[in-house]
C-alpha positions in Angstrom: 0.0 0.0 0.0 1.1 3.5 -0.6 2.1 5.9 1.6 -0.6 9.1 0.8 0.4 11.9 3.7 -3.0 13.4 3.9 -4.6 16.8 5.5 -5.7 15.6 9.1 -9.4 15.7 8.6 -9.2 14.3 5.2 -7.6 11.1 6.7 -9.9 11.5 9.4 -12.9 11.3 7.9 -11.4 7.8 6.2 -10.1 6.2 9.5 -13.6 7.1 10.9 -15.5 4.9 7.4 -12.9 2.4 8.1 -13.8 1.7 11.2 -17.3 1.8 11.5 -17.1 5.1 13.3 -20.4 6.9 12.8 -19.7 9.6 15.3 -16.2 10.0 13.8 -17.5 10.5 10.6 -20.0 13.2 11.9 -17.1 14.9 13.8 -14.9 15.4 10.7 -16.9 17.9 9.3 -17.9 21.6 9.9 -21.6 22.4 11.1 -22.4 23.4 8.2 -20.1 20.5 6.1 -21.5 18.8 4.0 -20.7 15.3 1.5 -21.7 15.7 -2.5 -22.5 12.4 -4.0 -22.9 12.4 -8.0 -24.8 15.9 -6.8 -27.0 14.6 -4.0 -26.1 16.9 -1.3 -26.3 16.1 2.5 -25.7 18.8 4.5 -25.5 19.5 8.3 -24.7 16.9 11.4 -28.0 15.4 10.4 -26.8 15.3 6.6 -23.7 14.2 6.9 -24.8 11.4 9.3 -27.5 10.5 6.4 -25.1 9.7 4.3 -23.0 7.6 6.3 -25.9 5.8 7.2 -27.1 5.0 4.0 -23.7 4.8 1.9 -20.6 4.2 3.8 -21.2 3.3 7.0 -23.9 1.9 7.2 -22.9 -0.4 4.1 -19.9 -1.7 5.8 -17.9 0.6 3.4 -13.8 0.3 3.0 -12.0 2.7 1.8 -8.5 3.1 0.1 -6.4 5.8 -0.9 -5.2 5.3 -4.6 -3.2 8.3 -4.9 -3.5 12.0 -3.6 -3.0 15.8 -4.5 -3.2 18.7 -2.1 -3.3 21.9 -3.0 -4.0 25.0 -0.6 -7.4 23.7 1.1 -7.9 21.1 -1.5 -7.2 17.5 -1.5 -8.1 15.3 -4.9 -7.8 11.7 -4.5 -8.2 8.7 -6.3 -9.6 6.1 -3.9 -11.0 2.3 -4.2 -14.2 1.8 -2.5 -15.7 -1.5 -1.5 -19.0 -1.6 0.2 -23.1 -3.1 -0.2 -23.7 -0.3 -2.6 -20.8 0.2 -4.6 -17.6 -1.6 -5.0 -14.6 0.2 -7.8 -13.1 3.1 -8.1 -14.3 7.2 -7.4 -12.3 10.7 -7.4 -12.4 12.6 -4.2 -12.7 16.4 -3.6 -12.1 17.2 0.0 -12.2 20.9 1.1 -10.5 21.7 4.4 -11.8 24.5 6.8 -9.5 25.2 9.9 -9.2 21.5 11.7 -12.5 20.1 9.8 -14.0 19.3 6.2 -15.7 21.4 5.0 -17.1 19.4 1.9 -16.2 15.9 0.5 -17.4 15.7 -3.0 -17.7 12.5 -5.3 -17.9 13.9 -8.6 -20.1 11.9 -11.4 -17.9 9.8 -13.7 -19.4 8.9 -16.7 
């Protein structure tokens, strides 16, 4: 496995779907963060905990960092994701605010 040095609450946010870690997962973001799935925004504590629920978390999701690009508050990655609901590969737009995320965004690949 690569090494990918990573923004603190970028890699947080992972270790937290890695582990099963709901509250984690909630904690990584801002209180007004939110996560951008193919454009389905979930916004908010109650949002963001949505989403983990429903398609990370909550379907025993694993996540691993292909390779990784940060630039100012920025981080791209390329990451593999195994899980109930999806299993391949996605790109990864993570926007850092202070100590938090401020936004994780899966773009649609087509």
């Amino acid at each position: 496995m690569a090494d990918h040095t990573l923004p603190a609450p970028v890699q947080a946010m992972i270790d937290a779907i890695n582990a099963a870690d709901t509250e984690a997962f909630v904690d990584a973001f801002t209180a007004d963060g939110f996560v951008s799935d193919w454009g389905t925004v979930k916004a908010g504590p109650a949002g963001v905990r949505d989403w983990a629920g429903s398609d990370a978390i909550g379907a025993g999701a694993q996540m691993t960092v292909l390779s990784a690009e940060t630039e100012g508050d920025t981080t791209r990655l390329r990451f593999g994701w195994a899980s109930r609901v999806f299993n391949g590969e996605s790109d990864g737009i993570f926007v850092v605010e202070g100590d938090k995320l401020a936004s994780f965004t899966i773009p649609p690949s087509y």
